[in-house]
Structures are given as C-alpha cells and as structure tokens.
DRENBAKOL-83824 format. One line per 2 residues: number of its first residue (from 1); their letters; for each residue y negated, x negated, z of N, C-alpha, C. Coordinates in steps of 0.1 Angstrom, whole numbers, plus 5000, padded with zeros to 4 digits. Layout:
<sites>
NUM) A) Y/X/Z/Y/X/Z/Y/X/Z | ... $
</sites>
This chain:
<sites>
1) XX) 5012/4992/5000/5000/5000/5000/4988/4991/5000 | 4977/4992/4991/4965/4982/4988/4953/4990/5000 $
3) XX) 4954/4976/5011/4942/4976/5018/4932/4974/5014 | 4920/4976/5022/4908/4971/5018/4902/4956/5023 $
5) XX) 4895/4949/5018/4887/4936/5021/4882/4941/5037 | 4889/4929/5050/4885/4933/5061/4877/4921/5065 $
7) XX) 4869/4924/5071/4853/4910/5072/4850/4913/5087 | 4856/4904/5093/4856/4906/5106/4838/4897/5111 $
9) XX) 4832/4905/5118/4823/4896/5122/4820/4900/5136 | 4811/4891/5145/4808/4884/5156/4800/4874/5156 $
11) XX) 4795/4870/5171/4787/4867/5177/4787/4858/5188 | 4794/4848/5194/4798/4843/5204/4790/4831/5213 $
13) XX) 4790/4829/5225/4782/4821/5229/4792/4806/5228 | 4786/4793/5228/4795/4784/5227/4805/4778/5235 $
15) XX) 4808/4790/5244/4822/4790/5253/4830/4799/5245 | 4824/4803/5235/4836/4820/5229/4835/4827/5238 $
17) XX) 4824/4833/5248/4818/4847/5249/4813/4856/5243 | 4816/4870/5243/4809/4881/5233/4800/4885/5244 $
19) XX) 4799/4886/5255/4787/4890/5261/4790/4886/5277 | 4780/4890/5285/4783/4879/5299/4789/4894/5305 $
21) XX) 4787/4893/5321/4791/4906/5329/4787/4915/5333 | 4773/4910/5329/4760/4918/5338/4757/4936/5331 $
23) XX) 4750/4942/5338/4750/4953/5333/4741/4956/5317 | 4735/4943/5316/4724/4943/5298/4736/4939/5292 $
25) XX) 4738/4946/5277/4744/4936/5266/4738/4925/5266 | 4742/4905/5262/4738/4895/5259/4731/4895/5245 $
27) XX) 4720/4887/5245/4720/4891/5229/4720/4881/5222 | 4732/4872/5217/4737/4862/5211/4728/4856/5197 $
29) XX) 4725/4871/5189/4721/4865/5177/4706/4864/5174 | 4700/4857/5165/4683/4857/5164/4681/4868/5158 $
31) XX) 4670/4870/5155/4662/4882/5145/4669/4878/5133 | 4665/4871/5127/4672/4866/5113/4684/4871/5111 $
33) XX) 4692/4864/5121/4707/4868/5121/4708/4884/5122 | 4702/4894/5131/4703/4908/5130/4703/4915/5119 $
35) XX) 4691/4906/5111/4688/4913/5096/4698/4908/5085 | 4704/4896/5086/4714/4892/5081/4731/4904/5083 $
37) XX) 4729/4905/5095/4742/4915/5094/4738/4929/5091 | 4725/4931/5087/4721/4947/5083/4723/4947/5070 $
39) XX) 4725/4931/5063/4723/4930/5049/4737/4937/5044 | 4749/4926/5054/4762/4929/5052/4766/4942/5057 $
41) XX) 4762/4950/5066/4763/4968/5066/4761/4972/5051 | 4752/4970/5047/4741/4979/5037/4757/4974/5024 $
43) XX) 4762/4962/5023/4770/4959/5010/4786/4967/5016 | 4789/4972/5024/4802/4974/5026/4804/4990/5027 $
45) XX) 4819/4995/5024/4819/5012/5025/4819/5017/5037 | 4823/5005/5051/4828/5013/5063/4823/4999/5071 $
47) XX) 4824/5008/5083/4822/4994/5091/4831/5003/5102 | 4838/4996/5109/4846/4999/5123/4845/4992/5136 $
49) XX) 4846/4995/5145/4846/4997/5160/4857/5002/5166 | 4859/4989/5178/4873/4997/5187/4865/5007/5199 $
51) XX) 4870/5009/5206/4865/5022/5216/4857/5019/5230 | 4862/5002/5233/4854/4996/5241/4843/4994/5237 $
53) XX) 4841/4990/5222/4825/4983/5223/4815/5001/5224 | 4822/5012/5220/4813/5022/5222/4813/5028/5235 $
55) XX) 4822/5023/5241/4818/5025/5260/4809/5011/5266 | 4812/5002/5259/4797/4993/5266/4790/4993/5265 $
57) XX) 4787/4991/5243/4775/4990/5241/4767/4999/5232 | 4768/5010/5235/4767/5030/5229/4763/5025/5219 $
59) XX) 4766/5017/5206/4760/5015/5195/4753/5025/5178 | 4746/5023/5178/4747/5033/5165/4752/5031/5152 $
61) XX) 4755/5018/5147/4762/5013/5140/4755/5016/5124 | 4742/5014/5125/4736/5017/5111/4732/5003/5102 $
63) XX) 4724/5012/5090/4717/5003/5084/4705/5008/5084 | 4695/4995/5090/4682/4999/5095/4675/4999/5084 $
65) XX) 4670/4989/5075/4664/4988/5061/4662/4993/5057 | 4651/5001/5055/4649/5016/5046/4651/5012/5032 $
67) XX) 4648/4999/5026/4651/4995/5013/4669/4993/5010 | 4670/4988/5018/4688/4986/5018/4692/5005/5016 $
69) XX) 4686/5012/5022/4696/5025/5025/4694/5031/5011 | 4680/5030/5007/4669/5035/4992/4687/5030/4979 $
71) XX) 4688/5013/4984/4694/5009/4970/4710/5015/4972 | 4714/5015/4980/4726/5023/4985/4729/5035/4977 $
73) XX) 4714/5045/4979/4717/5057/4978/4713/5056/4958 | 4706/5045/4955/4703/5046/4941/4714/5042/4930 $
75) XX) 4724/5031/4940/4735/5029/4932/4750/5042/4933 | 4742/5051/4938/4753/5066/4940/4765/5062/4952 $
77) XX) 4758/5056/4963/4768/5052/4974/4759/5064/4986 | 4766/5069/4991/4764/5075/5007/4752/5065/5016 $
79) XX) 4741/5070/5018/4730/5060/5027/4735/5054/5035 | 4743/5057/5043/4753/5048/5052/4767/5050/5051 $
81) XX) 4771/5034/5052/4783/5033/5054/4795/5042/5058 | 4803/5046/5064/4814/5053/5067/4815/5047/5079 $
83) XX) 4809/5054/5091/4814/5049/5108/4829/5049/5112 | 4838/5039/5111/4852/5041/5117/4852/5040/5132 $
85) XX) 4857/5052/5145/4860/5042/5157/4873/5043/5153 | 4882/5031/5163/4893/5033/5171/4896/5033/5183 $
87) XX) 4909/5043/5184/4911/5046/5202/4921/5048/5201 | 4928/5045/5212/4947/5046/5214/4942/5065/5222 $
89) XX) 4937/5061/5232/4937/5073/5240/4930/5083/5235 | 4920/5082/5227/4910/5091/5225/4898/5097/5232 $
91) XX) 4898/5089/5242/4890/5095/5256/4876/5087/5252 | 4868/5092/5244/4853/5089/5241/4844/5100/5249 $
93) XX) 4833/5093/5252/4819/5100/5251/4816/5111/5238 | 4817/5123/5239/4808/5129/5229/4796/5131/5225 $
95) XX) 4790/5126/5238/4770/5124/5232/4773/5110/5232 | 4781/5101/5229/4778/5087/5224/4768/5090/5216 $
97) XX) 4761/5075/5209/4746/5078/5198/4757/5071/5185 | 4770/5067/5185/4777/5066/5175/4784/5078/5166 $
99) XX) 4784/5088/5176/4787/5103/5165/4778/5110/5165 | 4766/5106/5165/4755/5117/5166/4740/5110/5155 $
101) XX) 4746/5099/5153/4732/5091/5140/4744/5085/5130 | 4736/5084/5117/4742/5077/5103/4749/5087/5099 $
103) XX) 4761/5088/5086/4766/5097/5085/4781/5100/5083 | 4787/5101/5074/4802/5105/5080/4810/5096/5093 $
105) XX) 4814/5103/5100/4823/5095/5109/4841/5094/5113 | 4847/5087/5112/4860/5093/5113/4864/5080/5126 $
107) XX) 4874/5088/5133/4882/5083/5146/4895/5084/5142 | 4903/5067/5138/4914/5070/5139/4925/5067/5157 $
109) XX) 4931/5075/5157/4937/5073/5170/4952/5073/5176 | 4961/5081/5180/4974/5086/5182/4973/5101/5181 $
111) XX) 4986/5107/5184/4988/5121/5183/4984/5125/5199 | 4985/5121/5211/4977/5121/5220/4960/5124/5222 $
113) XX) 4955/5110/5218/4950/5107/5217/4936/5120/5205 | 4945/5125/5195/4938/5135/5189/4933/5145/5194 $
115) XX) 4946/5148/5203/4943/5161/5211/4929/5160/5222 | 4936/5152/5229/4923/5150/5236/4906/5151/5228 $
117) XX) 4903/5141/5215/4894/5139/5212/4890/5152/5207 | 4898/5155/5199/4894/5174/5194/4889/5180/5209 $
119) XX) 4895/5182/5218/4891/5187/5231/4877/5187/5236 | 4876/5175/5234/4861/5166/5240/4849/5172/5223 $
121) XX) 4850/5177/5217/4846/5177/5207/4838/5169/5197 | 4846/5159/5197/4841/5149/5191/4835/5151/5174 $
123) XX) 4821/5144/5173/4817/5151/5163/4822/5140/5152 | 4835/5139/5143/4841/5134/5135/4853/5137/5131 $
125) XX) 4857/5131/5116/4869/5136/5114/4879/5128/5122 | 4888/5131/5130/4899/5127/5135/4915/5130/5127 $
127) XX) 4918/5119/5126/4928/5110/5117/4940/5104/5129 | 4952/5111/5134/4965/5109/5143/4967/5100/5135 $
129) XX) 4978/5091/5140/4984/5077/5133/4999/5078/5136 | 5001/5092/5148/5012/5088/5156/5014/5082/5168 $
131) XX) 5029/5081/5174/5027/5079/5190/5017/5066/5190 | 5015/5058/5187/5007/5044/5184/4998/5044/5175 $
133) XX) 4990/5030/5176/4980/5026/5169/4991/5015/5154 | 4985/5021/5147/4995/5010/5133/4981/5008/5128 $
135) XX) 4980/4997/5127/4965/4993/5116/4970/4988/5103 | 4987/4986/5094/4983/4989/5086/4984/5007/5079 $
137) XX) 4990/5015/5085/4989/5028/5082/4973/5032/5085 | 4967/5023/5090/4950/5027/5093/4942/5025/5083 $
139) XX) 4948/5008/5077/4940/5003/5064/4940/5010/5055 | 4956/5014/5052/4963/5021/5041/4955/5031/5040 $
141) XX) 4951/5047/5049/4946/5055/5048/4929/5055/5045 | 4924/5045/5051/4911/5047/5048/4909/5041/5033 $
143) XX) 4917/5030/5027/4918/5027/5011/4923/5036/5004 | 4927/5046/5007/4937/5052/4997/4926/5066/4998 $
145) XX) 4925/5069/5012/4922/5084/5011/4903/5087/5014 | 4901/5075/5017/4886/5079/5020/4877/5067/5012 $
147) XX) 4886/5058/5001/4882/5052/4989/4874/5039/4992 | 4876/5031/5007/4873/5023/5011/4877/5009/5009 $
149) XX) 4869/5001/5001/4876/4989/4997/4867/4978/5003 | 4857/4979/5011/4850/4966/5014/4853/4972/5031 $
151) XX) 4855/4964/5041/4854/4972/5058/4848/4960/5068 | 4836/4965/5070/4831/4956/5080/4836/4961/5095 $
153) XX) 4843/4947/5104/4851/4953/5115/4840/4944/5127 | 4830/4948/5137/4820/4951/5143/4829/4944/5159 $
155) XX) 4839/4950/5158/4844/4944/5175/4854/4957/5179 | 4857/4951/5190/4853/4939/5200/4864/4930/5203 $
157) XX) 4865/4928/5211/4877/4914/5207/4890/4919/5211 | 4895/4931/5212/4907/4930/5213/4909/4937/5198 $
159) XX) 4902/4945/5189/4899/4943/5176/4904/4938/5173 | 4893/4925/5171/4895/4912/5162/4905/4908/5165 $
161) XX) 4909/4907/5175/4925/4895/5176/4937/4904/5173 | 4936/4919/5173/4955/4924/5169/4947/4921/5151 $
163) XX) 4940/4922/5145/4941/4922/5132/4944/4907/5127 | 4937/4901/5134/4936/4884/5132/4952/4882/5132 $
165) XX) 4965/4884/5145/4975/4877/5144/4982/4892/5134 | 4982/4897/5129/4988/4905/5125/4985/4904/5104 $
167) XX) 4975/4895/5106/4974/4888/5091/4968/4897/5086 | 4958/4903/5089/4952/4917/5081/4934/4917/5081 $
169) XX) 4931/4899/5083/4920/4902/5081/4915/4887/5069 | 4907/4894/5062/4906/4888/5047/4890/4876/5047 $
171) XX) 4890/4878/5064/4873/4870/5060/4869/4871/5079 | 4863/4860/5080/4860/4863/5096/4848/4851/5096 $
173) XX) 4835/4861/5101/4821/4859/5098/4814/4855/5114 | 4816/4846/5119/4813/4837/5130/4797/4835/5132 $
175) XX) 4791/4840/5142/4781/4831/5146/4777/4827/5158 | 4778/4813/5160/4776/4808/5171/4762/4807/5180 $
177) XX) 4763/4809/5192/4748/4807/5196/4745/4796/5209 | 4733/4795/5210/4736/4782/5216/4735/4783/5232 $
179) XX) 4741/4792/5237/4748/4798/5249/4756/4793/5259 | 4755/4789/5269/4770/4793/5279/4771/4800/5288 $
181) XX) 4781/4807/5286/4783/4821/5299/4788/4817/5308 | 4801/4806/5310/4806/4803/5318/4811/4810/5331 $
183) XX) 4813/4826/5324/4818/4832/5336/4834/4839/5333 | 4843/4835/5340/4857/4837/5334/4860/4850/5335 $
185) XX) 4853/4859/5342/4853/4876/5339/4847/4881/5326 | 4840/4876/5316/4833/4877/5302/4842/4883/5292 $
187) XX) 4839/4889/5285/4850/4891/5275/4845/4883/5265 | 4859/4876/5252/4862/4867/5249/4863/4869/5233 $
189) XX) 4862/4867/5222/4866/4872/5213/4877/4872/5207 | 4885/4861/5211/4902/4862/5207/4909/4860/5222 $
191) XX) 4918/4872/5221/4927/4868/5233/4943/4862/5232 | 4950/4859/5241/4961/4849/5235/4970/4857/5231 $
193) XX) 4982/4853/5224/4988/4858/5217/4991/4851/5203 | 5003/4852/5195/5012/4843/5185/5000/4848/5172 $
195) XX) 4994/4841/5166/4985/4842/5157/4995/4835/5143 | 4986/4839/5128/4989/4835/5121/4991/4816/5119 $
197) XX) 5005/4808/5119/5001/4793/5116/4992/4788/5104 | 4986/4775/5106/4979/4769/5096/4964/4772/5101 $
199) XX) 4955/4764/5096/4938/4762/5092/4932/4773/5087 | 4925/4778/5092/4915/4787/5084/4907/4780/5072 $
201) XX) 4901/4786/5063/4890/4777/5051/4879/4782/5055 | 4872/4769/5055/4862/4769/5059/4853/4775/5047 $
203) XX) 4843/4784/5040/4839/4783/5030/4825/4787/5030 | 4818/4787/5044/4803/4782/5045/4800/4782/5060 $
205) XX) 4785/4772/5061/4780/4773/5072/4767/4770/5071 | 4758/4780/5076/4744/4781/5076/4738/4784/5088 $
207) XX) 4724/4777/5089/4718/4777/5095/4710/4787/5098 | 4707/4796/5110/4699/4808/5110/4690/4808/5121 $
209) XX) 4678/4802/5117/4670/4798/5134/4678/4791/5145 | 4682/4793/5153/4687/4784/5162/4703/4789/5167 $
211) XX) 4711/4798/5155/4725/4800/5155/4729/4793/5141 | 4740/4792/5141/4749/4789/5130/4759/4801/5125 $
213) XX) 4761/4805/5112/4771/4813/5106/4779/4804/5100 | 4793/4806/5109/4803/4798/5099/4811/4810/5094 $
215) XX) 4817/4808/5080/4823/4819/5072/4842/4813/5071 | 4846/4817/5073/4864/4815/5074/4872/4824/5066 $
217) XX) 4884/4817/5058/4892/4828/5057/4904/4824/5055 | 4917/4835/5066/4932/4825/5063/4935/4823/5051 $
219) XX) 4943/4810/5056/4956/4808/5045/4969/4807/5043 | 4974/4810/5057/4989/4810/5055/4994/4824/5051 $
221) XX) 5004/4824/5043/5010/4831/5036/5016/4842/5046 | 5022/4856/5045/5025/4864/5049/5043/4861/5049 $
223) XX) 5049/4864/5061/5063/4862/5060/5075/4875/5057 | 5084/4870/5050/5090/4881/5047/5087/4888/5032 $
225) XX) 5090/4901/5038/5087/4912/5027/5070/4921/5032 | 5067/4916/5043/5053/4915/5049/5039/4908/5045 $
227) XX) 5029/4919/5034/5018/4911/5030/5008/4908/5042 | 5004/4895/5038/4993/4890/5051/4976/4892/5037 $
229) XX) 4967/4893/5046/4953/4892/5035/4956/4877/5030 | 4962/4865/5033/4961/4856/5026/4967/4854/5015 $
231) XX) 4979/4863/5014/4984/4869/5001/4975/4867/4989 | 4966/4878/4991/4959/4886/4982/4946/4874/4977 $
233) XX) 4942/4862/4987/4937/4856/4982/4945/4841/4971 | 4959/4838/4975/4966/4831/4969/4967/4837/4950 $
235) XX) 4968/4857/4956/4973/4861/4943/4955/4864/4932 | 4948/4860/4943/4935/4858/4931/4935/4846/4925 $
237) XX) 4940/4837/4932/4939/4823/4923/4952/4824/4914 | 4964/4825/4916/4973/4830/4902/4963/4841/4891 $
239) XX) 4959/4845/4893/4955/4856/4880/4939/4849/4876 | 4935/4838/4882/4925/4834/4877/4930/4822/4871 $
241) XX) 4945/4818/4874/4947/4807/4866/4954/4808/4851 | 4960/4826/4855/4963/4829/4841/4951/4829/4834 $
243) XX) 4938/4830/4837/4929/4831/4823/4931/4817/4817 | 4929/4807/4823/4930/4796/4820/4942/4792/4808 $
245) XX) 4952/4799/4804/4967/4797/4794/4960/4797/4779 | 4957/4785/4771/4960/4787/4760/4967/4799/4753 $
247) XX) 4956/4809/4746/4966/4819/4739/4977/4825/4729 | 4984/4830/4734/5000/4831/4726/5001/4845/4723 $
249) XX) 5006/4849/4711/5012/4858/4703/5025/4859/4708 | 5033/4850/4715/5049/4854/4717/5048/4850/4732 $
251) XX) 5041/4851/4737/5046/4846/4755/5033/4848/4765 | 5035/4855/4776/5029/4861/4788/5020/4843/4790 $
253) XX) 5009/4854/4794/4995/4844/4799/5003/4843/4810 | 5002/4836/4824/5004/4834/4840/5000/4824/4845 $
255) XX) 4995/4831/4854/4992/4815/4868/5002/4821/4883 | 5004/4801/4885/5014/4803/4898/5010/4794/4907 $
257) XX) 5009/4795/4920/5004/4787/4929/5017/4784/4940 | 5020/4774/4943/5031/4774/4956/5026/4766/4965 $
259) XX) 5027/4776/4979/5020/4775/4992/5030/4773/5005 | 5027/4762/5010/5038/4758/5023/5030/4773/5034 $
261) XX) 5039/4774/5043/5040/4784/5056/5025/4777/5060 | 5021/4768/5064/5004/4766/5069/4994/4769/5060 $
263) XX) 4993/4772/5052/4983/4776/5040/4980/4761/5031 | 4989/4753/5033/4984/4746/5025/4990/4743/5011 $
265) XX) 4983/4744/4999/4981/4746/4989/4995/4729/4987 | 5008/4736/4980/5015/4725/4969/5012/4721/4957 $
267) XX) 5013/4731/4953/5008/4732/4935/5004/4742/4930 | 4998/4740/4918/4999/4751/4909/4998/4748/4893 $
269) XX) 5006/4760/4884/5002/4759/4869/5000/4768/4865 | 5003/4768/4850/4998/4780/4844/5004/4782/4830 $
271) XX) 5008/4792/4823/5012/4786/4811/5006/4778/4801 | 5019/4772/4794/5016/4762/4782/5005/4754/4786 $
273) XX) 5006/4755/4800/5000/4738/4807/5002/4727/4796 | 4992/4716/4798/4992/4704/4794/5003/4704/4778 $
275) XX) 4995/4710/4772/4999/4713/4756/5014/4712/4754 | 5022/4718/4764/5033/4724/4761/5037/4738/4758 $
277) XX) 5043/4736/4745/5042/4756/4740/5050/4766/4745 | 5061/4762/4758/5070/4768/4762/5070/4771/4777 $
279) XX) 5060/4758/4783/5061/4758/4795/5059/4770/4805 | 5066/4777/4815/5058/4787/4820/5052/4781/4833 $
281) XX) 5041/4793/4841/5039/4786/4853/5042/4782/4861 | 5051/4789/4866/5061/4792/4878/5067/4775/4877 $
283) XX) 5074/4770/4861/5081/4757/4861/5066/4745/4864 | 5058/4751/4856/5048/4740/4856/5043/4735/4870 $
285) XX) 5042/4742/4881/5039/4742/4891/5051/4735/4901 | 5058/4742/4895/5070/4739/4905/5076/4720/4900 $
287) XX) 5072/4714/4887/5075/4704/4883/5066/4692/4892 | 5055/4699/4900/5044/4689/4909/5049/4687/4919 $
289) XX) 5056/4696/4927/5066/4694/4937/5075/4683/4938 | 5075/4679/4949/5086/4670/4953/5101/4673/4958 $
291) XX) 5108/4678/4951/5123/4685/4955/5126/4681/4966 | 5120/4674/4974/5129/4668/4990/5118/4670/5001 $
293) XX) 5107/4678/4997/5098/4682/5004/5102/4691/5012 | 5101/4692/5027/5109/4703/5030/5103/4715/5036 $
295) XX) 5090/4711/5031/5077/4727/5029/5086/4733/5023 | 5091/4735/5008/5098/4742/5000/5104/4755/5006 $
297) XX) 5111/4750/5019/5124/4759/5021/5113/4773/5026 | 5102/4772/5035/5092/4780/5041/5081/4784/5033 $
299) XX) 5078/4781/5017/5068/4782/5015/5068/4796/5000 | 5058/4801/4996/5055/4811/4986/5050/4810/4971 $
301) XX) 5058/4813/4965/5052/4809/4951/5047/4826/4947 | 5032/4820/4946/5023/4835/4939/5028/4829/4921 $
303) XX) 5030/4844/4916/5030/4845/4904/5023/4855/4899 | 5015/4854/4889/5006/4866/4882/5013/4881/4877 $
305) XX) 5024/4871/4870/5037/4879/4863/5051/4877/4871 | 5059/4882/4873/5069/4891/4879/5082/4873/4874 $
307) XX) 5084/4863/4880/5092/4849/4869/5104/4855/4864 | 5105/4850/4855/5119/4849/4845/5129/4854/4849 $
309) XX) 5138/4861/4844/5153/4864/4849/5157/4853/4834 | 5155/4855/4823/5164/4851/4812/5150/4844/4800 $
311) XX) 5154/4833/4798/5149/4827/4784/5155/4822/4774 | 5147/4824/4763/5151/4813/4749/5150/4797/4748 $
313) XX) 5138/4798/4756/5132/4783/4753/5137/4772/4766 | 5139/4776/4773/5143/4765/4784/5160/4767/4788 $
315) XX) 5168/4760/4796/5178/4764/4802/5177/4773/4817 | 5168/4769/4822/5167/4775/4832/5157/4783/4829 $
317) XX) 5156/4801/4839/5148/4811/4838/5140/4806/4851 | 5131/4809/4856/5115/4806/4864/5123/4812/4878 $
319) XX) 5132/4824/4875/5136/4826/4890/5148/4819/4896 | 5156/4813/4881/5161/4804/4889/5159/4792/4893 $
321) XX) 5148/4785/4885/5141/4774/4892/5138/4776/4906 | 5127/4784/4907/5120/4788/4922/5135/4788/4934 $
323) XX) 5145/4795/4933/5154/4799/4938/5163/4778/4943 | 5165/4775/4931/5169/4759/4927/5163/4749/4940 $
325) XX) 5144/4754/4937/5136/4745/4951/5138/4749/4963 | 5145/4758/4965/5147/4760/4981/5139/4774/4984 $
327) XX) 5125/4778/4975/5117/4790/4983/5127/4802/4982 | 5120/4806/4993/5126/4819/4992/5118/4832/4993 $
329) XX) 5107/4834/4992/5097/4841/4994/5085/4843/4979 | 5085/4848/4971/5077/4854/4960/5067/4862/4961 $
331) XX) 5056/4864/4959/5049/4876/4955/5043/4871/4943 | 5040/4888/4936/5035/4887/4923/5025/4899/4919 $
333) XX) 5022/4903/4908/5010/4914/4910/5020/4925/4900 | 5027/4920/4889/5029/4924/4877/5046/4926/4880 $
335) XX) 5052/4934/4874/5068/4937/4866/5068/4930/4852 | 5073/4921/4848/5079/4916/4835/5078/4934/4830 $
337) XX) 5074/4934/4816/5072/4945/4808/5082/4941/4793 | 5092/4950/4787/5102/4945/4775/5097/4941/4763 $
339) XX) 5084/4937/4766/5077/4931/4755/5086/4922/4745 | 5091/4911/4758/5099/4897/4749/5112/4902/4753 $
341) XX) 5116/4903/4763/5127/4903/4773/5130/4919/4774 | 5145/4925/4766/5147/4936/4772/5154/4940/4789 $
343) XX) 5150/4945/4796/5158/4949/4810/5151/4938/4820 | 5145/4932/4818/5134/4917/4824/5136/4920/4840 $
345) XX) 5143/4914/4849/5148/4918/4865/5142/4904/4872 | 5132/4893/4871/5136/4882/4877/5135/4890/4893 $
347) XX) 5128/4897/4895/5126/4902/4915/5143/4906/4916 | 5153/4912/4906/5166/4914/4911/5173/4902/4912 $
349) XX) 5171/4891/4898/5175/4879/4909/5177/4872/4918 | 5165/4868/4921/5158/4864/4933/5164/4873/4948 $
351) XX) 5161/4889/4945/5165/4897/4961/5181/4890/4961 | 5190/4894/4949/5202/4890/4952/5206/4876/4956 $
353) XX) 5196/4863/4954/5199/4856/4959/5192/4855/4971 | 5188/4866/4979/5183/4864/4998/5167/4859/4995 $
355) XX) 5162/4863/4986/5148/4858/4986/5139/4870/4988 | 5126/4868/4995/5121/4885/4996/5110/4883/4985 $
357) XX) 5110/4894/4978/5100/4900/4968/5085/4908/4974 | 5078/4905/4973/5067/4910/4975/5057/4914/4961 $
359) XX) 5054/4926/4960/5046/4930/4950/5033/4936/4952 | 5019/4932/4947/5006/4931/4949/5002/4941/4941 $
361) XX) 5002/4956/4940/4999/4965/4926/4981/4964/4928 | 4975/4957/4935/4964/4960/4931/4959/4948/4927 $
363) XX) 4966/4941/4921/4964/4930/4910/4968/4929/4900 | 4972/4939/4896/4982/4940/4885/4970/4943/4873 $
365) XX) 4961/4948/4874/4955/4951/4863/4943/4935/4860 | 4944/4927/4868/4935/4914/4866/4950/4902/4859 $
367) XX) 4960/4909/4868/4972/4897/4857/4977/4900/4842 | 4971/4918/4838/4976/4917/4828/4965/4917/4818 $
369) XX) 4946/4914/4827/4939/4912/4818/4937/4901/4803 | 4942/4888/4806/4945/4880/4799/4956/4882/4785 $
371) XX) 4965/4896/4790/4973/4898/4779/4973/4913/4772 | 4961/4914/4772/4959/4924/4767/4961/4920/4748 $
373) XX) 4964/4917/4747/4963/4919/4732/4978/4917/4729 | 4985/4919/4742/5003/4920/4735/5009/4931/4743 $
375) XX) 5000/4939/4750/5000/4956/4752/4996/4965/4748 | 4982/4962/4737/4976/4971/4733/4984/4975/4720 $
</sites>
C-alpha cells in the first residue's frame, strides 16, 4: 500500500530536549526558524500530531502567512493543510484550539478510543484503526483515502520515535538550539528502543540565526517482505538510473542499485552499461561486487524492472545471478511485461528460491517512463 512522504520535524535543545518541565512551553526555535517551518506547513497536504503535544502545548497547527495560505488556495489546494491527531485512548479536550481553528480535521485512534472521542464530541472526522494503533494502516489510509502524499509529523517524541524505528519516516528535519535543559524529567525526542541499523544521510545544514537545521534521511533498507521509506528512496535512484540506458528497440531500459543492511550503497548499473548491447542492470551492478563480500548475504538489490527469469543473450537470467550472490531480498517497482519474454516470473524464481520480493506500485509508472516507446 503507497504511503505518503513523512518529514518528521523538531526542535531540540543541545542535550536532545523538546521542552524543559516548567509549566511555559520552551521556545527552542528563532523567529526565522518559525517562519521557516510555516514555509514547510504551507508545502505539505497534512501535518500530524500525537495527543500529548495537544494536552501540553494546545497548539493550532496552522499556516500563518496570509501569502502562503493566498498561493495554497490559488494553486486549488484547501487553505490549510489537513490537521491529523493521534490517540490510542481517544481522551482529548474538545475546546482544544486544535479542533476548533484551520480546516479539516481527522483523529485517527482505536475502536475504544473512537467511542469515547465521538462521546466527547470531538469536532473531526474520527478514523478506528482497531484494537491498536498500526501506523502503517494509518499511512495507508490517509494516502489512499484522503489523497495525502506529502505529511508533515509536528511531535512529540513518542511520535517521532515509533515511526523512526519502524522505518516509516522518509526525512527528519532537525533543529538544534543552543540550549541545555539538563533536567532528566524533560521530554526527549527519541526514546530507547531497536531502531533502524546504519547512518542516516546527511543532505543539508543551515544556519538560522543562532539555530542550525540539519536535514536527514535513512538508509537502511527494509527487511523482509517489509517496506521501510528507505526503500522508496533506493527505488528513486533505480528508475533514475534507468533514464540513463542508452536506447533499445529490443530490450527494457533499467537501473539497479545493491544495498548492504546499513544503507550503504554497493553498486549500481543500468542497462547496456559501458557500451555493452546485452548487458542488463541487475548483472551490471552486480559485476562491481565482490563475490566474498559478506554484505551480500543481508543486502537488497533495487530493480526498476521486475530481473530476468529467462534470456537469449546471456547464460544466466538476472534472478539467477542476484540469487548466485548470496542476496536474498529484492524490490522492484515494475512486473516484466510479455513484450520480449512470454510468461516473464523472475519474483517466482527468486520467492521459490527463499528470497523475499517486494513490490513498489508507486513507482511503477517512473520505471516504465524510459520505455515508453515499446508500450505504446
């Protein structure tokens, strides 16, 4: 099921405090920085909140900018965003100033938890999940059913951290301030618990008056038959590497990248790499590898296209290469289509040899952009 882009942001003092104990919220960020995260409200469909930050900090959760709200509404978007809370229990304030300013609001919660909130008359649509909170049946629904594909996630830290170790956040927007709270009763922004392995990417840091914004986003790969958001950024670089293929009348554009369990990047190719007319990516990639590496056995080969069960031009098909190096873990965006290949199964190979398949359908239409002219 295709989530939406989740952009986790915060505020922290240089101990990793979100605010001290006292009865005022702390106010971590500068003016700049305020207007900076009004900018990122105004660009996104939803922004969400767990249920504590609306019992601490009764927030309203808008976009202040009358110009931001003006271009919003001129490019045919809703003036404001889509307010998400969440609540296991359901037990909110109903004059909070979160359901009563900006405009649509939805609370997703439990089946408990509904009842209650209907009770209390909460002014929003309320969305059961079941006996539990599932965040991705949460993602799923707000992408699918309320057409949300960018989600700004606001707090608070118990938030950020079930999404963080649960691989389900695509961007985490840091700013540091030059603080110490130094009080061990403070709430914290990540609490402990088995998180995703490997390095985050660093991919900016700016200066904002006297805070810093650092921008992050994972990279270890998702395990299993389980997509993580780092997936989905591995499988942008495959389908940007398919543009890259010298073009062919008889053979699929593709790009393939293979990723050890820490996010770090093995290889990658692409077809008819390095003016070979046969080569696919999956081999080309997989030819940079070192067969005795023993990332291999833990690591994921993103493919744009669906690899090989059967070819003309090589002895070996792409799934049985991949299979050959040890991985055992695939994802891809696309299904082999009987273009060249009648009955084309490489995901049946592969499952039958114990490898898990993972399929990305909301990439499917950027992997088969490059080959549009042997579908049309």
């Amino acid at each position: 099921m295709p989530f939406p882009y989740v952009l986790l942001s915060a505020a922290v003092s240089l101990d990793g405090c979100l605010d001290d104990t006292g009865p005022e919220r702390l106010l971590l960020s500068s003016p700049a920085d305020f207007d900076r995260v009004d900018a990122v409200r105004a660009s996104v469909d939803a922004i969400l909140i767990g249920a504590g930050t609306i019992r601490a900090d009764n927030p309203r959760l808008l976009v202040d900018a009358a110009e931001r709200r003006a271009a919003r509404l001129a490019a045919g978007r809703p003036e404001y965003p889509l307010k998400v809370a969440v609540s296991g229990s359901g037990d909110l304030d109903p004059d909070a100033r979160f359901w009563h300013t900006g405009g649509e609001k939805v609370l997703y919660t439990t089946d408990g938890g509904a009842e209650r909130a209907r009770r209390a008359g909460l002014a929003a649509d309320i969305v059961p999940l079941g006996p539990g909170l599932d965040w991705r049946a949460l993602l799923g629904h707000l992408h699918t059913e309320r057409g949300v594909r960018r989600l700004m996630v606001e707090g608070g830290g118990t938030v950020h951290t079930q999404l963080l170790r649960q691989g389900l956040a695509d961007e985490l927007q840091l700013v540091v301030a030059p603080l110490l709270v130094g009080d061990p009763g403070a709430p914290r922004l990540f609490g402990p618990g088995e998180y995703q392995r490997g390095r985050l990417r660093l991919l900016e840091t700016r200066r904002i008056d006297d805070v810093v914004l650092l921008r992050y986003e994972p990279t270890a790969p998702g395990t299993g038959r389980t997509a993580a958001a780092a997936d989905r950024h591995w499988m942008r670089i495959a389908c940007e590497l398919a543009a890259l293929c010298p073009p062919s009348r008889t053979a699929f554009s593709v790009g393939a990248v293979v990723v050890a369990a820490d996010g770090t990047e093995l290889a990658r190719g692409f077809s008819r790499e390095a003016d070979d007319p046969v080569v696919h990516a999956e081999e080309a990639a997989l030819a940079k590898t070192d067969p005795a590496d023993p990332r291999l056995a833990s690591a994921t080969v993103y493919s744009s296209l669906e690899p090989c069960a059967r070819r003309a031009s090589r002895p070996a098909p792409c799934a049985r290469l991949i299979l050959d190096a040890g991985v055992r873990r695939v994802v891809t965006a696309w299904r082999e289509p009987d273009t060249f290949v009648a009955g084309a199964d490489g995901s049946g190979l592969l499952t039958a040899a114990g490898a898990d398949v993972v399929v990305l359908p909301e990439y499917e239409a950027a992997a088969k952009e490059p080959n549009r002219h042997l579908l049309d």
